[in-house]
C-alpha positions as CSV (number, residue, x, y, z in Angstrom):
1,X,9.1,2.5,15.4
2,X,10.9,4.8,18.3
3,X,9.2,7.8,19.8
4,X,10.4,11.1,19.4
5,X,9.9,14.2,21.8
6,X,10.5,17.1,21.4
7,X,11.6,19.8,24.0
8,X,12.1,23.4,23.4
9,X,11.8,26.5,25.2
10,X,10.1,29.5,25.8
11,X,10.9,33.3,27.7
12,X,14.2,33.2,28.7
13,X,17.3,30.6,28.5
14,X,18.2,28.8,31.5
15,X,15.5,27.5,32.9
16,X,15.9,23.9,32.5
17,X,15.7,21.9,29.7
18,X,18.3,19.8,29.9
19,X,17.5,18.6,33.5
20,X,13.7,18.2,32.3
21,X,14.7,16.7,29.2
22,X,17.1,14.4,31.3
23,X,14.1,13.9,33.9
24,X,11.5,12.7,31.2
25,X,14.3,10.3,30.1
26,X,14.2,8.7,34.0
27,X,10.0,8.4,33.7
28,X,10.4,6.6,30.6
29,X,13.4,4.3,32.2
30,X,11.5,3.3,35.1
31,X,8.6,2.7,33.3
32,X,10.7,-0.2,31.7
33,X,11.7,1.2,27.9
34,X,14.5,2.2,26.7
35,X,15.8,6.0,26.1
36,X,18.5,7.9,24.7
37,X,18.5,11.8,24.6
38,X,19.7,14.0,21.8
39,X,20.9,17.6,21.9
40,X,20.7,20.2,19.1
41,X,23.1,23.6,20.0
42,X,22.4,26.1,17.7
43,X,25.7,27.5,17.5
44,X,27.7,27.5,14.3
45,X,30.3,25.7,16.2
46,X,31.4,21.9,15.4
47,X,31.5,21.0,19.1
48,X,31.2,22.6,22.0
49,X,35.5,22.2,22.4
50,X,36.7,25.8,21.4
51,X,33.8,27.4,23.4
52,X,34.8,29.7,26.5
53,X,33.0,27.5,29.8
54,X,32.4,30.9,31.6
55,X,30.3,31.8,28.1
56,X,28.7,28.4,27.7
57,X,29.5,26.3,30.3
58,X,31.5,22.9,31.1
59,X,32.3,20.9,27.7
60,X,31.4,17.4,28.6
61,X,32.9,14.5,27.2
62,X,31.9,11.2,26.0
63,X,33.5,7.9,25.9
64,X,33.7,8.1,22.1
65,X,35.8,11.6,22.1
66,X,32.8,14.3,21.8
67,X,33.3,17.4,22.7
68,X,29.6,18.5,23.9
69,X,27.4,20.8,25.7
70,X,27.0,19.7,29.0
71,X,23.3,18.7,29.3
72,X,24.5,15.5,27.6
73,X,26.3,15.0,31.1
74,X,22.8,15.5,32.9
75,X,21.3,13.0,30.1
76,X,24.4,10.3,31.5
77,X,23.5,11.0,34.6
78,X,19.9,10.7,35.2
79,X,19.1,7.9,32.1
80,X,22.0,6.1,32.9
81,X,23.4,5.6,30.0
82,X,26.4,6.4,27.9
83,X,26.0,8.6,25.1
84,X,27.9,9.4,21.8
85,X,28.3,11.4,19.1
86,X,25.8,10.8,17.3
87,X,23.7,12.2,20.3
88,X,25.0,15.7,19.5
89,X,24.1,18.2,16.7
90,X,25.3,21.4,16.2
91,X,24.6,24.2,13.0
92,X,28.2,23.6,12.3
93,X,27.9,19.8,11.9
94,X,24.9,19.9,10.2
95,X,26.4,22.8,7.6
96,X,29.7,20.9,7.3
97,X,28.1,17.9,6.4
98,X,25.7,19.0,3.6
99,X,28.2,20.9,2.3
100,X,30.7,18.2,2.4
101,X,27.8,16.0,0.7
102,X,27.7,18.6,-2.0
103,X,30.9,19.0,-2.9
104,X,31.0,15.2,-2.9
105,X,28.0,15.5,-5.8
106,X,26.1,13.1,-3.5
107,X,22.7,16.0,-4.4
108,X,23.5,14.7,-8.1
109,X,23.3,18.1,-9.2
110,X,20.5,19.4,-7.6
111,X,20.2,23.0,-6.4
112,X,21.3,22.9,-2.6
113,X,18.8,24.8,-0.4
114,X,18.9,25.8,3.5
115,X,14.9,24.4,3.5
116,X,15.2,21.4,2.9
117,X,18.1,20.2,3.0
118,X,19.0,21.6,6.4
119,X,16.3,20.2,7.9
120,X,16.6,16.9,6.4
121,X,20.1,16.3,7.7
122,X,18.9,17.5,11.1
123,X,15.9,14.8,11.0
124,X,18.8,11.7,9.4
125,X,21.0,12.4,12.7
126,X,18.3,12.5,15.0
127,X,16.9,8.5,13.2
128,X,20.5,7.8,13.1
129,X,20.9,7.8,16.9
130,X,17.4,6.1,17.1
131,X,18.8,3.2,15.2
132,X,22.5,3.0,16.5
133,X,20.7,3.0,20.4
134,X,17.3,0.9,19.5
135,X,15.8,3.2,21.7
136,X,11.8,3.3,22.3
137,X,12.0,6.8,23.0
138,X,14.5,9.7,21.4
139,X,14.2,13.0,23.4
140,X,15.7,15.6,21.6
141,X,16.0,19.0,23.6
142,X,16.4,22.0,21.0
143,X,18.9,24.4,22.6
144,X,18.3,28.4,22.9
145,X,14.5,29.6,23.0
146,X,11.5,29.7,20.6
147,X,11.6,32.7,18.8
148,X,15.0,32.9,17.9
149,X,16.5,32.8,14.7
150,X,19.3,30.4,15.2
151,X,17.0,27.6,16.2
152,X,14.4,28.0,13.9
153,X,15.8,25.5,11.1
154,X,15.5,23.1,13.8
155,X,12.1,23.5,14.7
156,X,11.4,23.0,10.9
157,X,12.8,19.6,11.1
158,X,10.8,18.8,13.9
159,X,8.2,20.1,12.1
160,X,9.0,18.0,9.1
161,X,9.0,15.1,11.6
162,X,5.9,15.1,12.9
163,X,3.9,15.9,9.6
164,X,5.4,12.5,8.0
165,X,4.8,11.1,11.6
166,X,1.8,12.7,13.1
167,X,1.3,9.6,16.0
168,X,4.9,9.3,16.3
169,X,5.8,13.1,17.5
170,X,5.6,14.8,20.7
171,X,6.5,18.4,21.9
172,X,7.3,19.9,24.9
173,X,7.3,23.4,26.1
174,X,9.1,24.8,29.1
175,X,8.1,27.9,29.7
176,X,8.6,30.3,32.7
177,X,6.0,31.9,34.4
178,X,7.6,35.3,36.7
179,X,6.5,36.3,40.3
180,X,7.7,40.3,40.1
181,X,7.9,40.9,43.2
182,X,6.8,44.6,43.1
183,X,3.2,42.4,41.8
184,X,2.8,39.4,43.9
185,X,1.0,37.6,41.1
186,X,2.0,34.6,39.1
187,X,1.9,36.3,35.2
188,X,0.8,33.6,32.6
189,X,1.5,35.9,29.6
190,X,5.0,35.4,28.7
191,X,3.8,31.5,28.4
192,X,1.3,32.6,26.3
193,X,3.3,34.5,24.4
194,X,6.1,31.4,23.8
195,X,3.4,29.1,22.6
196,X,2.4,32.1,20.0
197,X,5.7,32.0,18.5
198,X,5.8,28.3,18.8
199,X,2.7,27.9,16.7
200,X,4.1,30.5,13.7
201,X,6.7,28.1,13.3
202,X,3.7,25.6,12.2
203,X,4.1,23.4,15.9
204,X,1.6,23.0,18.8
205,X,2.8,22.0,22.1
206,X,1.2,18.9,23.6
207,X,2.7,19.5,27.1
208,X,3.8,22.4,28.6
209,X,6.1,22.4,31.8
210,X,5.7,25.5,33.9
211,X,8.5,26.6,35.5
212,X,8.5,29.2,38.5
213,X,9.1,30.6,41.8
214,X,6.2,28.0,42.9
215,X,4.1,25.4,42.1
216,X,1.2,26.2,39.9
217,X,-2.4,27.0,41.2
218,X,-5.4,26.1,39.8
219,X,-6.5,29.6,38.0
220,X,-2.9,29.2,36.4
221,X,-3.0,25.8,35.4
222,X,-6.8,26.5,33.7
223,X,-5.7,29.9,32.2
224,X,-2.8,28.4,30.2
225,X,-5.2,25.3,29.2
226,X,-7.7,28.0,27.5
227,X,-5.0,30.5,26.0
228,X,-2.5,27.8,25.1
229,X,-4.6,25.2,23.4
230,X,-3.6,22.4,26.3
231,X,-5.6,20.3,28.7
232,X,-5.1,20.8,32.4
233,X,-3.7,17.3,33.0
234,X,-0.7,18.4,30.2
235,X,0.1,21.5,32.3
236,X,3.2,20.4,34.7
237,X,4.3,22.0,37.7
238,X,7.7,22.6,37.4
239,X,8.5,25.2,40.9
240,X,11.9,25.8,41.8
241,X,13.6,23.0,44.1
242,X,17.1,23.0,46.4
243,X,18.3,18.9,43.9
244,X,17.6,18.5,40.0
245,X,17.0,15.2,41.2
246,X,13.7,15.6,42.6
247,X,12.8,16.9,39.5
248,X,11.5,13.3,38.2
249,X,9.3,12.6,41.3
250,X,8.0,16.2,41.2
251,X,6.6,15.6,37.9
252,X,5.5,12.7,38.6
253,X,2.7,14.2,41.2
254,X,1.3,15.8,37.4
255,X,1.5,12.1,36.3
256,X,3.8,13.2,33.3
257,X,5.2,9.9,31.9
258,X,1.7,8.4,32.0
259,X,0.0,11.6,30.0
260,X,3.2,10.9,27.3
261,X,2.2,7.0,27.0
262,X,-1.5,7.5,26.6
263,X,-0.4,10.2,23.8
264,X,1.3,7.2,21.7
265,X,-1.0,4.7,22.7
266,X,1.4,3.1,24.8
267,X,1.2,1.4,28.4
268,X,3.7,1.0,31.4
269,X,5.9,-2.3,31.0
270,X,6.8,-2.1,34.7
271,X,5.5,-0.2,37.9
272,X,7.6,3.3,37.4
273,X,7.9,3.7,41.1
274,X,11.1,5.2,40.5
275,X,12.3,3.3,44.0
276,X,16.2,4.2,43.6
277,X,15.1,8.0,42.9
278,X,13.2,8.5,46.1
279,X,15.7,6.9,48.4
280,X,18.4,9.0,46.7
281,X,16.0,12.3,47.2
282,X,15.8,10.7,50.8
283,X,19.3,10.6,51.6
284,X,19.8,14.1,49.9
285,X,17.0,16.0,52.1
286,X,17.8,13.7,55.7
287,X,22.0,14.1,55.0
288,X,22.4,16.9,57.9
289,X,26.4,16.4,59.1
290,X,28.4,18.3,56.5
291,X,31.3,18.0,54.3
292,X,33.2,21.1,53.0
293,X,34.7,21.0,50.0
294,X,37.0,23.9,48.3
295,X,37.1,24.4,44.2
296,X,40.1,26.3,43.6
297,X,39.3,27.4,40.1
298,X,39.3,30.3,37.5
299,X,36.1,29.6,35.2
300,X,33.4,31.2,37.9
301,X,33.7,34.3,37.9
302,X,32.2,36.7,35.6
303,X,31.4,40.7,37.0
304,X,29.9,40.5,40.3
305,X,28.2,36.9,39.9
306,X,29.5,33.0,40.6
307,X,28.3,31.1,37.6
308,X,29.1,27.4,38.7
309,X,28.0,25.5,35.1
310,X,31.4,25.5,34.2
311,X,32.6,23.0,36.6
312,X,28.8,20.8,36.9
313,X,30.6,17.1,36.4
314,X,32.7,18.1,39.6
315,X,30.4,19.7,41.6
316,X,27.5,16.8,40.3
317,X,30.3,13.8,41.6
318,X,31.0,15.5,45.0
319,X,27.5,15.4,45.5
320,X,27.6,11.9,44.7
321,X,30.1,10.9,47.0
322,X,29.0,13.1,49.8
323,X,25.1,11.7,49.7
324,X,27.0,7.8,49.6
325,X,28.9,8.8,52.8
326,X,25.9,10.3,54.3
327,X,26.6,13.6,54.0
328,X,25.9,16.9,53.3
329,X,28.1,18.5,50.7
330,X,29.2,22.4,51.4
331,X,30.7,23.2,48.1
332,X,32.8,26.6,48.3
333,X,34.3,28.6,45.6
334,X,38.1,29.8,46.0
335,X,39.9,32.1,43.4
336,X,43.3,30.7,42.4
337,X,43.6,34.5,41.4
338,X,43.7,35.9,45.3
339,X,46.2,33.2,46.6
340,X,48.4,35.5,44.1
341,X,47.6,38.3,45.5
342,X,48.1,37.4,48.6
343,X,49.5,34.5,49.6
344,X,48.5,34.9,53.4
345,X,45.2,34.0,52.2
346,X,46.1,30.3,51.9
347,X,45.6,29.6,55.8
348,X,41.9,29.5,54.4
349,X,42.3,26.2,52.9
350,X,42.6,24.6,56.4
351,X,39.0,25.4,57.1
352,X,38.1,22.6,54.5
353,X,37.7,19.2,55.0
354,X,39.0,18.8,51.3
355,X,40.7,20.8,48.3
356,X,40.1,19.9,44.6
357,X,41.6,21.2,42.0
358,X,39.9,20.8,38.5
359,X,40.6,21.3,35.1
360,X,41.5,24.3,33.0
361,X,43.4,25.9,30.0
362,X,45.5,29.0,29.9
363,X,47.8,30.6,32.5
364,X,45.5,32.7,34.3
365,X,45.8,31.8,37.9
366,X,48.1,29.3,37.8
367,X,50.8,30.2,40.3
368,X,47.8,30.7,42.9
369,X,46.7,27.1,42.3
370,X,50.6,25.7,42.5
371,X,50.5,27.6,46.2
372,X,47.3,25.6,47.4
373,X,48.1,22.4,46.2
374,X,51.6,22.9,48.4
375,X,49.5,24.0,51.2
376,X,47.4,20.9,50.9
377,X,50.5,18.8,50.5
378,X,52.0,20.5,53.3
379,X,49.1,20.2,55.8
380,X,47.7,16.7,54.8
381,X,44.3,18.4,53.4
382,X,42.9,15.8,51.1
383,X,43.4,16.8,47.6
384,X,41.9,16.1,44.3
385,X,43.8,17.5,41.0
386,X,41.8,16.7,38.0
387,X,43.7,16.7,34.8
388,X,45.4,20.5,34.7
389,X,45.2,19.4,38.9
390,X,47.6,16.8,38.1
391,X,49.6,18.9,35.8
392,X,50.7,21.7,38.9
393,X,51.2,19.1,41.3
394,X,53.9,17.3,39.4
395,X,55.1,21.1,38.8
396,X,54.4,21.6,42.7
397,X,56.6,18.8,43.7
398,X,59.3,18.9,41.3
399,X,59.9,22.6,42.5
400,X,59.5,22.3,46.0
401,X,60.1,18.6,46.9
402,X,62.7,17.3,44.0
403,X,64.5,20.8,43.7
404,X,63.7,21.8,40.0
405,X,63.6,25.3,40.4
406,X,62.4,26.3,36.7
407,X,60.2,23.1,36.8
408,X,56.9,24.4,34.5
409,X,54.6,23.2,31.7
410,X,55.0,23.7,27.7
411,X,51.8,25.2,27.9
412,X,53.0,28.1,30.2
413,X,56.6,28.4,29.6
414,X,58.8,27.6,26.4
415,X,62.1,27.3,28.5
416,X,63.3,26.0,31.2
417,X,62.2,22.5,33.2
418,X,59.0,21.6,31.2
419,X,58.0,18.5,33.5
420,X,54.8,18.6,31.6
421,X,55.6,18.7,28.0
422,X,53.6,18.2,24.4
423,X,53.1,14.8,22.6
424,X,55.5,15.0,19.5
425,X,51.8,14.9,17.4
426,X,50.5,17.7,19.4
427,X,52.7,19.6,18.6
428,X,52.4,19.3,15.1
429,X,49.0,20.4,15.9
430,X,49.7,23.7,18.3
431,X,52.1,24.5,15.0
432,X,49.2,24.3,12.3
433,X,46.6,25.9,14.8
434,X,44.7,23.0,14.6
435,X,42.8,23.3,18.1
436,X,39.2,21.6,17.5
437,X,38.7,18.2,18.6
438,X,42.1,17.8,18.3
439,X,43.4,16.5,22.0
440,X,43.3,13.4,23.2
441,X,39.9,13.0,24.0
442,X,37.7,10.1,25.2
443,X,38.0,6.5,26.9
444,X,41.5,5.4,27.7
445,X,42.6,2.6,29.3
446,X,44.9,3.0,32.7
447,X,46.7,-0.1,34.7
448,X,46.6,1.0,38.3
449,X,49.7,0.0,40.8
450,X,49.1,-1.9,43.7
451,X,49.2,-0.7,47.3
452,X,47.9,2.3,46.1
453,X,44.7,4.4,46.9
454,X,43.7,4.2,43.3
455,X,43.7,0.6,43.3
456,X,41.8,0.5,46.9
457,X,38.9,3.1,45.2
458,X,38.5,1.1,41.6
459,X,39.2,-2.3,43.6
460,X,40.4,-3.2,40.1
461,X,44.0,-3.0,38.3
462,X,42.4,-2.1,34.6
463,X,40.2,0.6,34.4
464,X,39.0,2.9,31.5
465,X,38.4,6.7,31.8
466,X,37.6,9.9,29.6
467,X,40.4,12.0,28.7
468,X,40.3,15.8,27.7
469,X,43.9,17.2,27.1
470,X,46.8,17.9,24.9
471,X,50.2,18.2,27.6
472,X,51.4,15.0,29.6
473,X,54.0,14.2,32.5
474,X,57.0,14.4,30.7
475,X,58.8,10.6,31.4
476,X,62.0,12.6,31.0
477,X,61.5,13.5,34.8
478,X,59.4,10.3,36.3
479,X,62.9,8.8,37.7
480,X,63.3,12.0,39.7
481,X,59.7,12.3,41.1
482,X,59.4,8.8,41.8
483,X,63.0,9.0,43.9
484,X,61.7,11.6,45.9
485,X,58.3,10.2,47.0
486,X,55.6,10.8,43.9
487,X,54.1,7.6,43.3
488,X,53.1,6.7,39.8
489,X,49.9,4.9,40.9
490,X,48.1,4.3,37.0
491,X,49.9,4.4,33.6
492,X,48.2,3.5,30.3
493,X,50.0,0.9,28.6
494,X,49.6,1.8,24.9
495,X,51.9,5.1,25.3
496,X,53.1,4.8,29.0
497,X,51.7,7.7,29.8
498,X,51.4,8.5,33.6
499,X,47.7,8.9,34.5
500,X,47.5,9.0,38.2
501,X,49.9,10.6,41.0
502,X,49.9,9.9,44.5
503,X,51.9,10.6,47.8
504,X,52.6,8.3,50.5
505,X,52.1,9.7,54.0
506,X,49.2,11.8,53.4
507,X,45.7,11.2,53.8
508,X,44.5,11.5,50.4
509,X,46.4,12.9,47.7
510,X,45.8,11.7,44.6
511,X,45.8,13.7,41.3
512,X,44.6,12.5,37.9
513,X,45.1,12.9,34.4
514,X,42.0,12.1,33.2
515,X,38.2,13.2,34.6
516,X,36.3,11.0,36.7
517,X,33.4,13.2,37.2
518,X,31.8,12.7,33.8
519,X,31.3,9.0,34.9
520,X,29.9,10.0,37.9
521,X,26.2,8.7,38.8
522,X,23.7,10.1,41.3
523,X,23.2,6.4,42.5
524,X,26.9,5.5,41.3
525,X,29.2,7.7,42.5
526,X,32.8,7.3,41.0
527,X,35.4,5.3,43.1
528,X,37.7,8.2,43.5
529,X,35.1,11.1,44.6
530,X,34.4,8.2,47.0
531,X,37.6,7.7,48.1
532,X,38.2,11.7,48.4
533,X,35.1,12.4,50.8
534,X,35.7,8.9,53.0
535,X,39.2,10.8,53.6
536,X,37.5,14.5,53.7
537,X,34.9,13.0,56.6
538,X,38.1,11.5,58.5
């Protein structure tokens, strides 16, 4: 029978429940069981694919084609596994299915409730991945905070849960306790005030996780113990940190994975020493020499403040690749929008050791991006385009290199030379406004060309990455490029579709279709990332 624990959270939203959640899941891994992690968005969305990333952040990817919100990548990440869809739930899945089931009479006539059948189809996903994983332990984090309406059907199922398995259950509670400033005091009362509205929805917490400014003192720790119904020893420091990744070994100092197997009953299989973590940590706090990398991008920017979650794969895999090379990574943000403006802002590039330019929809910003990647080209920067990257730099060279003046994509212009054009099915699609989970999405396999710097990275010629897009380099034009100098270094060989571009006589400039930074690992990094910083150190 698998475990199942439960995170939610309390006062305010962003303070760390995927990472935790992820975290708990690297405990449990080092102390020899297995884990897969399960995440519950509260929106009425199906997936997380028609969601703005400035609103809600990167939509992640797995192999299988799932749209998702992004803590499933930290799950990847730091468990070390890959996930699928059946490790996401949403309001909208869960609706869609039991109303599906009822129309399908599969109630057999019975009255159709929200509780509980809501509930119920909430706890048969959750067992569902338990079985299809034949995991020991199923964390299930429970997005949004305690308190709120939109999450509450899902903190009835986990209610549900435990009263049918009392010895099986577990919840956590991250909760965040404030410094104010104008106080100098850490204030325990919005804690206790998240466990109160915890417990009217009929759940106690058996751990709390404490996040904060600092680490927790003892009058702290003892005050939340008597007001929130917890011992001491299940109060975890959780104080801000400069990695995520230290987050395992920090909770480790509270002894967290051992206070979760003595509450099943359980024992360590193997001494969780958590070896690879603390030389990673290691490398990350001794890496001094630093490498600085540009993100030319459009999704950060919202008022006067630089929200970075909606590019975390990429920024996650430079840091990969930088900590494999030794090195510090100095990630800087660069709005495509200014090299519009004013193009005499490009000369900024050649302060970087490397450019990347990530994915993206719409045609906001796009000229600016065109003019850095033709800087890069230009003044043999290393370059990364991921996906929409490799989409302007065919543009970028079929305008500037192979003399297609009106060169452009479908998705931007309707005339003219659309060197990135629609799939004949995608179209379809675009016409009937059928957007959701409708691109080509997921694992697809790619034959690499030799003598390239694809095949150097991978050190393989077949290879298999995730895909999230709906336009493609139109083989109309791949005579043309290729005559002129773009080298189609990987094609996938069901639909000869080009997947990777390269140019000879430049350091590093290699553009993709796909995106290699959801298969990025802290103690993995991908071959490409790799690839880029060895050429960004140079």
């Amino acid at each position: 029978m698998p475990k199942f624990i439960f995170v939610a959270g309390g006062v305010m939203s962003g303070i760390g429940k995927g990472v935790t959640t992820a975290s708990i899941g690297k405990i449990l891994t080092s102390k020899g069981y297995r884990v897969t992690a399960v995440k519950i968005d509260p929106y009425v969305n199906v997936d997380a694919g028609t969601m703005n990333p400035i609103e809600h952040g990167e939509v992640f990817v797995t192999g299988d084609g799932t749209e998702c919100d992004q803590d499933v990548g930290n799950y990847e990440r730091f468990i070390a596994d890959n996930l699928t869809t059946d490790n996401y739930i949403t309001t909208g899945r869960v609706y869609q299915a039991v109303i599906n089931r009822e129309r399908n009479l599969e109630y057999k006539g019975k009255c159709v409730e929200v509780v509980p059948h809501i509930p119920q189809e909430v706890i048969n996903r959750i067992k569902k991945a338990a079985r299809k994983t034949k995991a020991d332990f199923v964390l299930i984090e429970i997005g949004g905070t305690v308190g709120e309406y939109q999450n509450s059907l899902f903190l009835e199922a986990s209610r549900m849960m435990r009263l049918a398995a009392p010895n099986d259950v577990l919840f956590v509670l991250i909760s965040y306790l404030p410094v104010p400033q104008i106080i100098g005091e850490m204030k325990s009362k919005p804690t206790q005030q998240a466990v109160r509205w915890l417990n009217m929805a009929g759940i106690q917490p058996d751990i709390i996780v404490a996040r904060s400014l600092v680490p927790l003192d003892k009058p702290r720790k003892k005050k939340i113990s008597v007001f929130c119904n917890v011992a001491k020893e299940d109060v975890i420091s959780a104080p801000d940190i400069k990695s995520i990744y230290e987050i395992p070994l920090n909770f480790e100092k509270d002894r967290l994975g051992d206070r979760i197997l003595r509450k099943f009953g359980m024992r360590t299989k193997r001494k969780g020493d958590l070896q690879d973590w603390k030389r990673l940590v290691r490398i990350i706090k001794t890496s001094k020499k630093p490498v600085k990398i540009g993100v030319v991008g459009k999704y950060f920017e919202t008022g006067k403040f630089t929200l970075t979650d909606s590019y975390i794969s990429v920024i996650e895999a430079i840091k990969h690749a930088a900590w494999f090379h030794k090195r510090k990574p100095e990630i800087h943000w660069l709005s495509s929008e200014d090299y519009e403006k004013n193009p005499k802002t490009l000369k900024e590039l050649k302060e970087y050791d490397g450019i990347i330019v990530p994915g993206g929809f719409g045609g906001r910003g796009i000229e600016g991006k065109i003019k850095a990647i033709e800087y890069c080209r230009k003044n043999k920067i290393p370059f990364l385009g991921l996906c929409l990257g490799l989409q302007l730099s065919v543009i970028e060279f079929a305008r500037h290199v192979c003399g297609i003046k009106k060169a452009h994509s479908a998705e931007f212009a309707e005339s003219g030379d659309l060197v990135i054009d629609v799939m004949p099915e995608q179209k379809a699609l675009i016409r009937d406004k059928k957007y959701g989970g409708t691109m080509r999405l997921g694992d697809y396999k790619c034959k690499l060309k030799p003598n390239t710097k694809s095949i150097k990275a991978y050190k393989t010629s077949n290879i298999v990455e995730r895909h999230r897009h709906r336009y493609e380099l139109n083989n109309e034009y791949r005579e043309k490029l290729e005559k002129n100098g773009m080298v189609m270094a990987g094609i996938n060989p069901e639909k000869d579709l080009v997947e990777i571009v390269e140019l000879k006589k430049h350091p590093f400039f290699v553009a993709v279709q796909f995106h290699p930074e959801f298969k990025s690992r802290p103690t993995k990094p991908h071959p490409l990332f790799k690839e880029f910083i060895k050429a960004a150190v140079k």
